[in-house]
N, C-alpha and C positions, 0 to 999 in steps of 0.2 A: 306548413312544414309539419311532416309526422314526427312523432314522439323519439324515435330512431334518428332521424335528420337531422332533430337538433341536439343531441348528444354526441353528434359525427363533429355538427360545426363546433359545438363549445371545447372538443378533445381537439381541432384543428389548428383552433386558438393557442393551444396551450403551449409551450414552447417547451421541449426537452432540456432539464437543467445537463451541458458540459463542462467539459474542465479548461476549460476558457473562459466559461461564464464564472463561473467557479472560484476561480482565481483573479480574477478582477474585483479588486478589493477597495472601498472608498472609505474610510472610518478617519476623519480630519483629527477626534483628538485623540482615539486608543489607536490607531496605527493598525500594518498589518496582520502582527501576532496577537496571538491569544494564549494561554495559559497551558501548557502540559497538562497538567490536571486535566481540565475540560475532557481534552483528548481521550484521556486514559479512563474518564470517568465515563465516556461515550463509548468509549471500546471495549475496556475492560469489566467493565459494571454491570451500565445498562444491556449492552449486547448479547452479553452472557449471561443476565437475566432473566432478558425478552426468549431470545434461542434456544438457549441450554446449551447442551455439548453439542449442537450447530454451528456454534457461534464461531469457531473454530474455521471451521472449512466454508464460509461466510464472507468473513473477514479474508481469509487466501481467494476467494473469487472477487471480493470488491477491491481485492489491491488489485488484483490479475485485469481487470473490464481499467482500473485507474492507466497502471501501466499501457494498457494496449490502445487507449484513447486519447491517451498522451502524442503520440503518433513519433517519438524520437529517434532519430534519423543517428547520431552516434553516442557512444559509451561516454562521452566529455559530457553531450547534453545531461544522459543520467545522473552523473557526478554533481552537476551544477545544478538538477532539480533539487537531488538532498540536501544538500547546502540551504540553498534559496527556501527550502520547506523545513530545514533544521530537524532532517529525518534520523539525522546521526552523521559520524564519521564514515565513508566509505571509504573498506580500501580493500582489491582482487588481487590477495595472491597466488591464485588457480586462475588459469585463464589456456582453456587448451580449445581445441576443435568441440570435444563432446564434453566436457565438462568445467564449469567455472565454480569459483567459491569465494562468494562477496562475508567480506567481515565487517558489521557495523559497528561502532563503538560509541559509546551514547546515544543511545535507541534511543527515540520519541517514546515508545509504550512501553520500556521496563526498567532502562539507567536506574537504578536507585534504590528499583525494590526489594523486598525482603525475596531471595527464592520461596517461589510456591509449588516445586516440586513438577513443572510442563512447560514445556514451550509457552511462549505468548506471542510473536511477532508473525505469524500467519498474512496479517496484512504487507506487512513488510514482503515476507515470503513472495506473494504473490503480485505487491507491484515488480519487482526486480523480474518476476519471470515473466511479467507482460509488458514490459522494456523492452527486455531481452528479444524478446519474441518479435518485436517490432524492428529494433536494432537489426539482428540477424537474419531475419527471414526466415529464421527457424523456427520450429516451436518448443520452447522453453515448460520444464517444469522443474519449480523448485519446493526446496524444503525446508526446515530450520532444522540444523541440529543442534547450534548450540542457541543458551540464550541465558543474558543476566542476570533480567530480574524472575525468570523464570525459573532457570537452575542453579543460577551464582557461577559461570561462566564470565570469561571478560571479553568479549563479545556475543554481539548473537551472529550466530554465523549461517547462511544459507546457502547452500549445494544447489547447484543449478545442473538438471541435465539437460543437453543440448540436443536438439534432433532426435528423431524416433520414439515421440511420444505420443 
């Protein structure tokens, strides 16, 4: 085997981590959760670290590839993933043809925090519009306008436009 060959087989081996693998979770004594923190400390910290002012538009394409691999067939599954992943409170009170507007209330990444004057929930952002996107058949792009721990807002709220993007 040449040098090439066997770096073909050993990358053939290697299995693409999903969001099924993913989420199959076995920890007998700490269970399936983990700590806010962690989270926040992987997102907000290190990310924006490692990136810089990337870290941003990042985070809105890892949630965007999360939501659209999710493959969720209606708006209830959504509802039931935040919950089940305790991404916050969802609730839509804009829900038209071209545009919706999902309100979180206890974010995963900002509930609590002191405002730091920007948005934070990009990720957030960007699973809802690769839901959405899958949901609908449309193609979704959203954005954060508002947001708690980032402006001192009581929600973080995302504008979703629908279609023709």
């Amino acid at each position: 085997m040449k040098m090439g060959e066997v770096e073909e087989s050993a990358r053939a081996r290697i299995a693409q981590v999903d969001a099924t693998n993913v989420l199959r979770i076995v920890r007998p004594t700490l269970g399936d959760q983990a700590g806010i923190g962690l989270y926040r400390l992987l997102r907000l910290v290190a990310l924006e670290d490692i990136i810089g002012r990337g870290a941003a538009a990042t985070a809105y394409v890892a949630g965007r590839k999360v939501g659209n691999s999710l493959q969720l067939k209606e708006l209830d599954a959504f509802f039931e993933l935040c919950n089940a992943l305790a991404i916050g409170v969802i609730k839509v009170p804009i829900l038209t043809e071209n545009h919706i507007h999902v309100d979180v209330y206890e974010c995963v990444t900002c509930a609590g925090m002191e405002p730091v004057g920007r948005t934070l929930c990009q990720f957030e952002a960007g699973l809802v519009a690769g839901c959405l996107t899958t949901i609908l058949g449309k193609q979704c792009r959203a954005k954060e306008v508002t947001c708690i721990g980032g402006l001192g807002h009581e929600t973080c709220g995302i504008d979703v436009q629908v279609g023709g993007v």
